[in-house]
Phi, psi and omega in degrees: 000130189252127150281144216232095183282132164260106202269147174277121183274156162270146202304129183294129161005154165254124159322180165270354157294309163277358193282312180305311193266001140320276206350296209283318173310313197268359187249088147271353153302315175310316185264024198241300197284346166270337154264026185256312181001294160314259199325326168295330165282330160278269142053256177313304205283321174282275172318314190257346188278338210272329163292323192298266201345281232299312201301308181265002182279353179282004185255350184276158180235170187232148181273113180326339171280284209275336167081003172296154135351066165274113177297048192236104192328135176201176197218358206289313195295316158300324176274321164300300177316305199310315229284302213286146145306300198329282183293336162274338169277342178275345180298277180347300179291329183320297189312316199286321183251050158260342180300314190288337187296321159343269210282001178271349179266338175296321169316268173329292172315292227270344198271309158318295186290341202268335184262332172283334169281321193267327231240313207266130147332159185295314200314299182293278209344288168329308160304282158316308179324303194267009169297310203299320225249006190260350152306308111025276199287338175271137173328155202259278181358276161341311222272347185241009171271302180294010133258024168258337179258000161301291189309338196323161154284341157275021198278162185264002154311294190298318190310315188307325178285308192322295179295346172271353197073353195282197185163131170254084193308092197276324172298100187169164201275345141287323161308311174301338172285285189325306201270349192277315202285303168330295206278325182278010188282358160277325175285327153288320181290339185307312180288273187339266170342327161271345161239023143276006279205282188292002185274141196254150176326320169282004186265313180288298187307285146019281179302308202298298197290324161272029187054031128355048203301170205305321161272067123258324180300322166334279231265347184240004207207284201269326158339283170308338142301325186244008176285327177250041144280327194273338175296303130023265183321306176323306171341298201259351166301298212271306182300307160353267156316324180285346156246025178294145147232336184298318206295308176307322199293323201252340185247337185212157187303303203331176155267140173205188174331257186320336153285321175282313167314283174354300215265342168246046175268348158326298196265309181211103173271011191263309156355285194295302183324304189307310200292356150311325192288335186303301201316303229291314182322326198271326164329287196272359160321318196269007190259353156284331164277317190321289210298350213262305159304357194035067184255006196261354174261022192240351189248000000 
């Protein structure tokens, strides 16, 4: 009687494709770092490399003649700000009206996000969304040429103004508060809106029940919940403003931040690099309170 042997094949091979992605399965760290791998090198290499530059060309001094570049450690550049009126009043002003711009969208932003989260059908809800966001989608440029010819003396403000006898200077540092509050005002409603969004229902009713009327649940409930959202908001409002320069180039004379790096990175860029430095300081002064606030838990 013959026996009759059955030979075993061997398991076909795993690609190098799959293999890789076992690799990658049983590593998850490994792939967690490959896929960060880019963008963190851009990151670094772009973003934190183009501040290190910016940070050490402010310590350069530029030559009174010839306006080239001496790479030679100094402190001069730091001191002509401090020192100068000029660069502290323009700080200033820079600041007060990223502050005012702040608190006209926080005005504004709350009273909106607060009727599309507590108030609007799902339907409006939407509908509101992409109004907020469709503004957005349009030139930065556009939205601030078409409001110089708003601010206009032909403009439909002064028309409007014409029949009261009154008449408006729109080129001017108020005007420049209107288009600044305008353009970030999406930016502020989004953060608010979302975290009135997240205040949960039984907590107002709650209030109801304890008979609470509507502002004191406003000023004892739902504010204070949805305060480190508008801090939130604030962020991206007031740093905005704080490194703007096309919108001061086109609608008013004044001086600000941003306009002035512009306007001397030409003669004395080590200058400028310094005075670059004010925004980023007041930046993170203020992202530091932020945090303080707990507004980084609202994004």
């Amino acid at each position: 009687m013959t026996s009759v042997q059955h030979s075993e094949t061997p398991p076909p091979r795993a690609s190098p494709g799959r293999r890789l992605s076992t690799f990658f399965f049983r590593h998850p760290r490994t792939r967690l770092g490959v896929l960060l791998a880019l963008p963190v090198a851009w990151l670094v290499v772009v973003y934190f490399g183009s501040l290190v530059v910016l940070l050490v060309s402010a310590f350069w001094d530029t030559d009174p003649f010839t306006a080239e570049i001496i790479r030679t450690p100094t402190l001069e550049n730091f001191q002509t700000i401090i020192e100068r009126p000029v660069y502290r009043d323009v700080a200033w002003r820079t600041i007060q009206m990223a502050l005012l711009v702040t608190l006209a969208d926080i005005v504004l932003a709350f009273p909106i996000a607060y009727y599309m989260a507590r108030v609007a059908s799902p339907r409006t809800r939407s509908l509101l969304v992409v109004a907020i966001l469709m503004p957005l989608w349009a030139s930065y440029l556009v939205k601030v040429i078409a409001w110089r010819s708003i601010l206009s003396d032909g403009g439909i403000i002064n028309w409007a103004l014409e029949p009261l006898g009154l008449s408006f200077d729109g080129y001017s540092t108020v005007g420049l508060w209107l288009v600044f509050t305008y353009l970030w005002l999406p930016f502020m409603i989004l953060p608010v809106y979302a975290g009135l969004e997240r205040i949960p229902e039984s907590l107002l009713e709650a209030s109801t029940d304890l008979g609470a009327r509507s502002l004191t649940t406003f000023t004892r409930v739902i504010f204070p919940l949805a305060f480190p959202a508008v801090v939130a908001g604030s962020i991206f409002t007031f740093s905005l403003t704080l490194g703007d320069y096309i919108a001061p180039g086109l609608i008013t004379s004044e001086q600000f931040i941003g306009t002035v790096i512009y306007n001397i990175r030409g003669q004395a860029l080590p200058t400028a690099a310094a005075f670059a430095m004010v925004p980023i300081v007041v930046i993170v002064l203020y992202l530091l309170v932020a945090r303080k606030l707990r507004a980084f838990e609202s994004l």
